[in-house]
KEKOLDO-868078 format. One record per residue (C-alpha): residue in one letter; x, y negated, z negated. Coordinates in steps of 0.02 Angstrom, whole numbers, plus 50000, padded with zeros to 5 digits. Example, Ala and Ser with C-alpha at 12.3 -4.5 7.8 and 13.67 -1.06 7.14 Angstrom:
<recs>
A506155022549610
S506845005349643
</recs>
This chain:
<recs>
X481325932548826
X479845922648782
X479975906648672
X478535891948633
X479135874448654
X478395859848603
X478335844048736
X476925835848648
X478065820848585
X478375817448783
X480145822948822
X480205825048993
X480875841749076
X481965841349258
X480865843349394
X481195861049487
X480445873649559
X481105888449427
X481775883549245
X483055896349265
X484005886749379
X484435875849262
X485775889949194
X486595894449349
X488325888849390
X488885874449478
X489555884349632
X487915893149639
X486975878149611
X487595868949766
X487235886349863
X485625886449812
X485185868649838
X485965871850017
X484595882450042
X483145877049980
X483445863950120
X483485875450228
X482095889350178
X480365889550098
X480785892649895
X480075911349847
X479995920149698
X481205934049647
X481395948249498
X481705941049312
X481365923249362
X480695912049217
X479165901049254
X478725889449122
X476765892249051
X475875878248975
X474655882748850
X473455875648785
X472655879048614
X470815886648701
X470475902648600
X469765916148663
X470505910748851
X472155904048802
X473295902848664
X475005906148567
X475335917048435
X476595914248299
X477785923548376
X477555912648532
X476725928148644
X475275921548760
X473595928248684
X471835927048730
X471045932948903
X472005923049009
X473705922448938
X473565940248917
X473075945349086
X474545932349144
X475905942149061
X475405958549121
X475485952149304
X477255943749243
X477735962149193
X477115969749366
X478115956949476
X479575955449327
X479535937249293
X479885931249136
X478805917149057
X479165903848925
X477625894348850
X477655878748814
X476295870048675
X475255854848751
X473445847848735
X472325851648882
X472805832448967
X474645830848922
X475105849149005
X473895843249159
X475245831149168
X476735838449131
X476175850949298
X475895836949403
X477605830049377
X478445847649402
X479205848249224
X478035867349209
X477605879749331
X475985883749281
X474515882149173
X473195894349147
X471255891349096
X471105876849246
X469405874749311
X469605870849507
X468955852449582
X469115843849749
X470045829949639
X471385841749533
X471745852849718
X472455836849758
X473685832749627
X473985851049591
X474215868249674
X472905882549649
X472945901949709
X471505906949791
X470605922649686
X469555917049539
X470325924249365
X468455923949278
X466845913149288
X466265903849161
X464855889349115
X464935875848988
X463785870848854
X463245859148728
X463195864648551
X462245854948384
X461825857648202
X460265865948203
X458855857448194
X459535841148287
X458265843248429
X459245839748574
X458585850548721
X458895841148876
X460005827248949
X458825813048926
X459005819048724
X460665813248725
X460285795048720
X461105785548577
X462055802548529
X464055806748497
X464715817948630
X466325826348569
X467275830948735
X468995836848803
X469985819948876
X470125823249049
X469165837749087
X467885840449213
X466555842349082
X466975824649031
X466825817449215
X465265828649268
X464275824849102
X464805804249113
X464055804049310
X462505813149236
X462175803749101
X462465785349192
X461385791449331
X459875794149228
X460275778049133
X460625787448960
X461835778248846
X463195793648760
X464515786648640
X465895799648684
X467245805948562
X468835809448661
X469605826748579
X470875837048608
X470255854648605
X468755865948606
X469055868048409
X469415847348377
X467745845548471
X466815856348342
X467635850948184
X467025835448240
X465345838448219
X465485848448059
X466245831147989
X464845823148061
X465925812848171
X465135816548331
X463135822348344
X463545837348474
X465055845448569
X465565850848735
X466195868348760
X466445883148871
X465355897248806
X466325909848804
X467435899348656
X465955893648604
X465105910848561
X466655914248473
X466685900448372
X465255890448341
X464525899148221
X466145896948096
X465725877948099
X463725880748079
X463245875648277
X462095882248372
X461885881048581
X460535869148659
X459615874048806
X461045862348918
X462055871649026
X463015864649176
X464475866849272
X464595885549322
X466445884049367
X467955894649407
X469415896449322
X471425898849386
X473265897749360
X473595878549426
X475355878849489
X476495863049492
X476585854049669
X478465859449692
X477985878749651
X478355890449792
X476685896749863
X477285915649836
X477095915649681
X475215908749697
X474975923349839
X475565935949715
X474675930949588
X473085931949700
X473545950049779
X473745955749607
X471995949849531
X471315955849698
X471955975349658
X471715974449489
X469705968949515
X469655984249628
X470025998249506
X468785997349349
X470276006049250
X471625991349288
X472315977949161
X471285966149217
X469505975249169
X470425982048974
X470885964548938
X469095958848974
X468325972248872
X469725969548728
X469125951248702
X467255954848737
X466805969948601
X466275966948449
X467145978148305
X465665989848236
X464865984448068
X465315991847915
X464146004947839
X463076008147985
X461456014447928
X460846030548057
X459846029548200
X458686042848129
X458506033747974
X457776015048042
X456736025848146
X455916034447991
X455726018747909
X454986010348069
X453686025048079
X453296020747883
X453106001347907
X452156002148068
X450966016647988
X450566006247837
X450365989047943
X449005999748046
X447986006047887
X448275989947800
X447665978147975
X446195990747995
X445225987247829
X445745970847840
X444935969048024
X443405978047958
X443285965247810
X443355951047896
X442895953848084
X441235942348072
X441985928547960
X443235927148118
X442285926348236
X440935915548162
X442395903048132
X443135905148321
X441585902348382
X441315885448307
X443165880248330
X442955882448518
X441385873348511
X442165858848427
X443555859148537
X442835860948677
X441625844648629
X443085837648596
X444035838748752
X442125834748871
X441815818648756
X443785812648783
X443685814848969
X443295799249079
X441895806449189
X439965808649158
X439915826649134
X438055834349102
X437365852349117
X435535855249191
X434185869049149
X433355877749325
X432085865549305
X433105850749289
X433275846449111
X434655839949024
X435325852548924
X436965845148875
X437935827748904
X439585822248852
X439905803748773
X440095795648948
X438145801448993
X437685796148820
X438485778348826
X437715776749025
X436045779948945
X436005771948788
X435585784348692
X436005796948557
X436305814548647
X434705822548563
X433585810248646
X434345815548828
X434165834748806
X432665841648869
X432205827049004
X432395824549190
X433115810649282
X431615802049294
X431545796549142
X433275784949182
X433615782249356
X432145773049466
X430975784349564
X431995784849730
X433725788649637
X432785801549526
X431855807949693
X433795808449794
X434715816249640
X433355829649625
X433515834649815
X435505836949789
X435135847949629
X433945858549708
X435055862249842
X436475867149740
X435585876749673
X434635885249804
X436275888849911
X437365894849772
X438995883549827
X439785868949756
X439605852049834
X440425836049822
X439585819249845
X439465801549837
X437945795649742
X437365779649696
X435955775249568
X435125763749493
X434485763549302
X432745760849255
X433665747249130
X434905739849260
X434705733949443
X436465733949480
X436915747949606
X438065759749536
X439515773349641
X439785791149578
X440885803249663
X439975818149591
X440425839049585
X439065849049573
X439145869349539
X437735883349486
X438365887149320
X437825903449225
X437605903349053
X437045920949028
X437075936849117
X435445939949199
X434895922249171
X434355909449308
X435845898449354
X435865881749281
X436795866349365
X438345856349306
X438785840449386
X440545829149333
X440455813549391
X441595800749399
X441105782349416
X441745772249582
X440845755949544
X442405745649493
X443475752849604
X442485749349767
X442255730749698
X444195730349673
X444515738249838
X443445724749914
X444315710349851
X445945716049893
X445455719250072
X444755702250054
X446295694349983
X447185704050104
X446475697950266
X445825678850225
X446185664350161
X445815662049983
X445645643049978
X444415640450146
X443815658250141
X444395658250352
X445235674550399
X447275671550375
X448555675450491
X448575693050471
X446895695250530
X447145684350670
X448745692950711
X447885707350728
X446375700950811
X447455693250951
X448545711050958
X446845717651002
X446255708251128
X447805709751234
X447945723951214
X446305729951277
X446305739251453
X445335732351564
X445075731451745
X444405715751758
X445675705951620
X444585692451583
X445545676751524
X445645670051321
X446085655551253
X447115653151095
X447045633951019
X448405628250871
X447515616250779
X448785605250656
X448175589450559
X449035573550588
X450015567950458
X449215577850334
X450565575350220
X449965555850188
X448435563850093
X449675573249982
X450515560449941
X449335546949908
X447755556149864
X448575572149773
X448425590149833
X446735593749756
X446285579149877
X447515589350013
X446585603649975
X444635597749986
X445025590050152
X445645606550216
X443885617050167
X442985603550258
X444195603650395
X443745621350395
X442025621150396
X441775607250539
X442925617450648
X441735632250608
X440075623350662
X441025616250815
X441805633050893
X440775641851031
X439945660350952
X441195674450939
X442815663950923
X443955667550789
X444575654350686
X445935655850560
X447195646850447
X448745649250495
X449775640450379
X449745625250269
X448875611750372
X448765622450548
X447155630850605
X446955644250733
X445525646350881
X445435663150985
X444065660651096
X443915677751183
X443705681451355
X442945664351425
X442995667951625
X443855678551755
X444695664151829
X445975652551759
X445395638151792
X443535639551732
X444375645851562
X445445627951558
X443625620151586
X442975630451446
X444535627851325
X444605609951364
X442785607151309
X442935616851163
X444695606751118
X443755590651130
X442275596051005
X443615600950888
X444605584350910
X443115573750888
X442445585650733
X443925580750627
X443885562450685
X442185562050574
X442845565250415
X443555552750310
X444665556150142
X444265551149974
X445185534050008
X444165530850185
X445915535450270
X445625542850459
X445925560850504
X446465566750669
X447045582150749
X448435588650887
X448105602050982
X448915616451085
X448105625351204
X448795642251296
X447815653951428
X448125673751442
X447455688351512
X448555700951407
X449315707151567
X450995699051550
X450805692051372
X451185699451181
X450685692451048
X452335682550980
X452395674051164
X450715666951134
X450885660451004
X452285653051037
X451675643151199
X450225639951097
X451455631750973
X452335623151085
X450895615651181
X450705607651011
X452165600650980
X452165589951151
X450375583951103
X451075579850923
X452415571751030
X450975562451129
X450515552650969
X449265565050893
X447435566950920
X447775573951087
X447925592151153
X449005598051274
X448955614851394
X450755625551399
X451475624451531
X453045634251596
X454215620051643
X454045619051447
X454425635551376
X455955634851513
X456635619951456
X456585627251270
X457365641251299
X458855631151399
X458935619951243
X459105637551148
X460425645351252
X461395628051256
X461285627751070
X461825643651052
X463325642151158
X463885625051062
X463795634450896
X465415643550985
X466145631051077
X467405623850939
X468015640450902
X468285644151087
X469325629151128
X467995622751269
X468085606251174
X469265591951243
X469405575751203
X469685562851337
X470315545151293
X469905529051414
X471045512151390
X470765497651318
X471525482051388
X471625464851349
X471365448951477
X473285449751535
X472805468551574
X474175475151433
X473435491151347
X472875489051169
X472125503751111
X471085519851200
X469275527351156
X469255544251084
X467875552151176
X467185572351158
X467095584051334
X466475599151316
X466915611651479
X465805626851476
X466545642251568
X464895646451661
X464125628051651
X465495617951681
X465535601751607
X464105597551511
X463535580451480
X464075570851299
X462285563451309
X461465581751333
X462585592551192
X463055576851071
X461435573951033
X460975592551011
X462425593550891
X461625577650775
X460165589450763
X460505606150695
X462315598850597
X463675607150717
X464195586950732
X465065588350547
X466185600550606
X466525594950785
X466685575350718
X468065584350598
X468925591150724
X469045574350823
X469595565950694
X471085577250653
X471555578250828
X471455555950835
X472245557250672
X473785568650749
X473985559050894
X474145541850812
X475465551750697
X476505556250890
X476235538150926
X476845529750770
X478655539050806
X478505533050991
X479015513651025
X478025510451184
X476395516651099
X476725513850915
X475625499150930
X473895506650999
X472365508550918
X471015524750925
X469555521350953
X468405537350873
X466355536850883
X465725542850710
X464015549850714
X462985545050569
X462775562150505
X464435564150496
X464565544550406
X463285551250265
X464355566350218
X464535565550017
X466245572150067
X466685562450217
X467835550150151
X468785561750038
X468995573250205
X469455557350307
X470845551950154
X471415570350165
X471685570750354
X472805552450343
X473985562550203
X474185578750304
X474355570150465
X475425555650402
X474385545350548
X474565525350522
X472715521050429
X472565501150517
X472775511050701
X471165520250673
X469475513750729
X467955520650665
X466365516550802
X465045516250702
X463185509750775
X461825497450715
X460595512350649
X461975519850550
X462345501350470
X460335497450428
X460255512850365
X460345514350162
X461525498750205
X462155499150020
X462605517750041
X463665514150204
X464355496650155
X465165507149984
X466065518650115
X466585507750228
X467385498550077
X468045512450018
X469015518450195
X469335499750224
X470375497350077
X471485511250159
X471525502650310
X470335509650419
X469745496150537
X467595498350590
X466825494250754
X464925490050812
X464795499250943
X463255496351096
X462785481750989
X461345475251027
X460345490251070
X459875495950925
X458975487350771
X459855472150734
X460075462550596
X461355447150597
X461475449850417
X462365463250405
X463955457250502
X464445444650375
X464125457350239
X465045472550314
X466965475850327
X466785473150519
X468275471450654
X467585475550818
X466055470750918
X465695479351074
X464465473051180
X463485488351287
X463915492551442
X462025490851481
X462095470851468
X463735471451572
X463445482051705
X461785466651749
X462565450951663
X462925443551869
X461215446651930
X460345445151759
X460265430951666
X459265436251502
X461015449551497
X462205436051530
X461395425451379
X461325439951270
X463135442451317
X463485425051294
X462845424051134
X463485437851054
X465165432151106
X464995418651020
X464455426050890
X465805437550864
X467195423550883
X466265412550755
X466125427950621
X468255430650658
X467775448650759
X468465456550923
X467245457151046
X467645470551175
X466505474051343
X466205491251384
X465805495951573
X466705483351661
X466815490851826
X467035476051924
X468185459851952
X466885447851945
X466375455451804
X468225453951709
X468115434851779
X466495432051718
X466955439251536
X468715429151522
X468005413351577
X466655416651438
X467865421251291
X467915440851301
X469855445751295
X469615465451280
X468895476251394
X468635494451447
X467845503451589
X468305510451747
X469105496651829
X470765497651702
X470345518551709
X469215535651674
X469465543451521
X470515557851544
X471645568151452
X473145561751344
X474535567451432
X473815559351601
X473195543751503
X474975533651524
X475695538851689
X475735523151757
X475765513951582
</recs>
């Protein structure tokens, strides 16, 4: 029995694998269920699959007595009657039975077009039922011919088929905007349009061809998507009934007589016309027709034969002036003897003249003799050797002196039949374009503000010369030339000031540089000398740079800026033969040459040396190995006591190690330093911080140490955060460390420094505590007014003035003083370095009450620190 049921409102059927199981008994339920545990499900005789259809005419749909119709519904119940299944269809739009089959609620669904995407979610058999295409299909007249015509237009389109998702990549791809109306059918689509809802629709063709011509559309030239079309199974049908639904469309396309080929030509003929009107009959009246179109065309073609062709003639003449005047080349045709016998409007405007002045003369009456004389020789040779030629000409009017480039084409050319060939030349004007080309290569390899070649062209000039093979490898030279200061000019005289004193920078450098070297601007204020093979030995070509260094050096010293203010150079000087050299390594000993005469005080030059370039690229390596050094754990902190004079521990020092695995331990004063430059202090001074900050939180809980200060150094970079008090606040909360038993080191630079700046902060982190220390005061730039102005509680004096206050007395008066100093201003003073008795004698009997250094103990690490405490 075969019944139509309707799940469109979204009642949801039991998942199974045949709907007849649902009317078995419960005994034969269980048994069943049993063994579908145990075996693979397959298909047996008068088993019911559920079908859903949709509405897809001429492919797929239901009749009113609920019977599958159409091509594919058809063909599907006569395989049904071969393997005697019976089939119940249920009524769904294309996307809610794609659903329903993924969920296992149907069995199958017929008209599916196979993708990578639905093979996934659904099952399909492997034999293609038909092939189809799909197409898009307008009002006539609507113009749409290709994709990029769909800009700005309606799309009607099935939701969720693979029309909709192949035409949506398309279209995005090519950037074309498509508002798209979401339908539910092939018909929907094209009722659409005939409402004038949607501007074109998306069909198959074969419903299309059926169809579109009840709703007035006609097919564009778009068609896409050849695709294949199947029975989609559910995930939980059994694969035999896919494999017999394959063998059977297998045999069937075998045997021209079978179901499968009379259902295709049942929905493909058209039902004969009514009143068909004989074959013989059209052919008599054809015969007729063609007969009187002959007689009638005849006297019409003798009537009017020279009116046409009178009037064609001129047409193409017109034309074809037409298309010679539009076209941007000189083109010109020449008698044998070398008259003009036509020119376009490009000849006509070159001349200045009117066309019917130019025919009948020769060139000499426009170009100069020699051009005339030159063009003539071409001509005649063209002519002469019957071939065509292509040249580059230049000329020169009678009216103009400027030189002028044509890339010219010259061919014999006959005019008649039996007639001396005649010449025609096109020729297209280079002029402009070899000036353009010019100035770009100009722009392209110098400087536009001193006219010097730029760095490309040196770059390239210095590639050259090492790379040249030679036996002998003569040695070059390579000079960086920088200004000193340059900047000053900028500043106080203005670029355009900046700028003139570069051109005559330039220009004395020029006049000063032995013949053949190559001088260049590098880049903003830096200049750069190749001087080319200057000797075979080294040390004659030091003698030769050297010289030619010094003329440079004192060449700049002569000028003077607009404001009298002195100019002087640095310079950095590099020998190679190109035997062990490239280019980048050059230049950069070159470059660093300059930077230790820069270091020298300026208007100086140095020679590269290796010791140099080694020593950089240790610095590199060591930098490069700090950058991981936090994450790595190879950073320790050490802490060294503090005592006071009855030798009772007060407080420790916080102070950064740094263990390398393959270096060992490298020095604070080498890495600490390096870290200040390039910023990796921030978050290394962090990390100390938090770890002081954690400790002092162990402490406060502990009664023997609750009382002891940290001491931590704070590098000045770190100081001038914008963020570093807000991170310091942040580390007391999470730590829960006691605020007045931290010690921030700070030293005298930091504190002259911006000093309002700094003495803000240090109010700031005082009012939560925090307690500040000078540290190696008196070694940097002091200023006494800063202690009474600063929230200051700790003075340390320098180990440097220590370590020599017994055998030097301007050390013990500075040390003296300053503790003095300290006491009268209410501050701590504490001695660092004290490494001897005397020393602690000296320092009690003189005031000092704290000390540290390694008489009380090295720093080491924490859990060694108190041993003997």
């Amino acid at each position: 029995m075969l019944a139509a049921l309707d799940v469109t409102g979204g009642h949801r059927l039991p998942g199974r694998i045949f709907s007849h199981g649902r009317r078995l008994g419960g005994a034969l339920k269980a048994s069943l269920l049993l063994g579908s545990l145990c075996v693979t499900p397959s298909i047996s005789a008068n088993e019911t699959l559920l079908v859903g259809v949709y509405h897809n005419p001429p492919k797929l749909f239901v009749d009113d007595q609920g019977k599958l119709r159409g091509v594919l519904g058809e063909l599907l119940e006569a395989i049904a009657r071969e393997e005697e299944w019976s089939l119940e269809s249920i009524a769904c739009d294309f996307q809610r039975c794609l659903e329903l089959l993924e969920r296992g609620d149907i069995d199958l669904m017929p008209d599916v077009a196979w993708s990578e995407e639905r093979a996934e979610r659904v099952a399909f058999h492997q034999e293609p039922i038909m092939h189809t295409w799909s197409q898009l299909y307008q009002h006539e007249g609507e113009g749409v011919e290709a994709i990029l015509d769909l800009d700005q237009k309606r799309v009607a389109v099935v939701n969720g088929s693979i029309q909709q998702e192949y035409l949506r990549a398309v279209t995005e791809r090519f950037d074309v905007m498509v508002a798209w109306q979401l339908v539910d059918s092939y018909a929907e689509g094209f009722q659409a349009v005939a409402r004038g809802d949607a501007d074109l629709a998306v069909s198959d063709h074969l419903f299309g061809d059926w169809r579109a011509h009840n709703y007035g559309l006609f097919e564009t030239p778009i068609i896409f998507q050849p695709i294949r079309l199947f029975y989609a199974g559910s995930p939980m049908l059994s694969a035999t009934v896919l494999e017999r639904i394959d063998d059977v469309l297998r045999r069937w396309k075998q045997d021209p007589r079978s179901e499968y080929f009379t259902t295709l030509r049942a929905w493909r003929a058209d039902a004969p016309p009514v009143g068909i009107i004989p074959a013989w009959l059209w052919w008599c009246l054809g015969l007729l027709a063609a007969t009187c179109a002959l007689a009638l065309g005849f006297v019409l073609w003798l009537r009017r034969r020279m009116a046409f062709n009178r009037a064609q003639l001129k047409a193409n003449e017109a034309m074809l002036a037409t298309i010679l005047d539009s076209v941007d080349a000189y083109i010109y045709i020449k008698t044998p003897a070398l008259r003009y016998h036509y020119v376009n409007r490009r000849v006509s405007e070159l001349f200045g003249l009117p066309p019917e002045q130019i025919v009948g003369k020769s060139d000499d009456a426009f170009f100069d003799s020699e051009t005339a004389r030159e063009v003539a020789l071409v001509d005649r040779n063209v002519m002469e050797s019957g071939k065509k030629v292509t040249i580059e000409e230049s000329s020169v009017l009678q009216s103009d002196s400027h030189v002028r480039t044509f890339l010219t084409i010259k061919m014999p050319l006959v005019l008649s039949p039996g007639e001396p060939a005649s010449l025609c030349g096109i020729s297209t004007e280079l002029t402009d374009f070899l000036e353009m080309q010019s100035r770009s290569n100009h722009l392209a390899f110098y400087d536009a503000l001193t006219g010097l070649p730029n760095r490309r062209l040196l770059m390239e000039s210095l590639a050259w010369e090492i790379e040249q093979e030679s036996t002998a490898r003569p040695y070059s030279a390579l000079l960086v030339i920088d200004l000193d200061n340059f900047h000053l000019v900028n500043d106080i005289q203005g670029h355009e000031s900046g700028d003139q004193l570069l051109i005559n920078v330039a220009k004395h450098l020029h006049q000063h540089l032995p013949e053949g070297a190559v001088l260049a601007r590098f880049s903003g204020d830096e200049f750069v000398a190749l001087l080319a093979k200057l000797g075979e030995h080294q040390a004659d070509t030091a003698i030769g740079a050297e010289r030619a260094a010094r003329q440079l050096l004192e060449a700049v010293s002569q000028l003077r800026t607009d404001y009298s203010l002195p100019v002087s150079a640095s310079i950095g000087i590099t020998l190679f033969d190109g035997v062990d050299h490239s280019m980048n390594s050059v230049l950069q000993q070159a470059d660093l040459a300059l930077q230790q005469a820069k270091a020298a005080g300026g208007n100086t030059l140095r020679f590269f040396n290796q010791d140099m370039q080694t020593s950089l690229i240790e610095r590199a390596n060591l930098e490069a190995d700090l950058h991981h050094a936090l994450a790595r754990n190879e950073l320790a902190l050490h802490y060294q006591r503090q005592v006071d004079h009855q030798g009772v521990t007060v407080g420790v020092e916080a102070l950064l190690r740094w263990y390398h695995p393959q270096r060992g331990w490298v020095s604070p004063a080498t890495f600490i330093s390096l870290a200040e430059e390039n910023g990796l202090i921030v978050p290394i001074g962090y990390w100390v911080l938090q770890s002081a900050c954690e400790q002092l939180a162990k402490w406060s809980n502990q009664a023997p140490y609750a009382a002891l200060t940290i001491s931590v150094n704070v590098s000045s970079v770190q100081f001038q955060q914008p963020e570093f008090v807000r991170n310091l606040e942040g580390l007391l909360a999470q730590t829960q460390a006691p605020p007045g038993r931290l010690v921030l080191e700070v030293t005298e630079s930091l504190l002259m420094r911006e000093p309002k700046r700094v003495r803000n902060t240090m109010l700031k982190l005082r009012a939560q505590g925090i307690r500040f220390a000078i540290d190696d005061f008196g070694t940097g730039y002091s200023s006494l007014s800063y202690l009474k102005r600063l929230p200051l509680d700790e003075l340390k004096i320098d180990q440097s003035f220590v370590s020599e206050l017994l055998t030097d007395r301007a050390d013990a008066a500075i040390v003296d003083t300053t503790i003095l100093l300290a006491v009268s201003l209410g501050l701590t003073v504490v001695a660092e370095g004290v490494e001897k008795k005397e020393q602690l004698d000296w320092l009690k009997g003189h005031g000092c009450y704290r000390y540290q250094g390694y008489l009380f103990g090295r720093p080491m690490p924490i859990e060694n620190l108190f041993e003997s405490y």
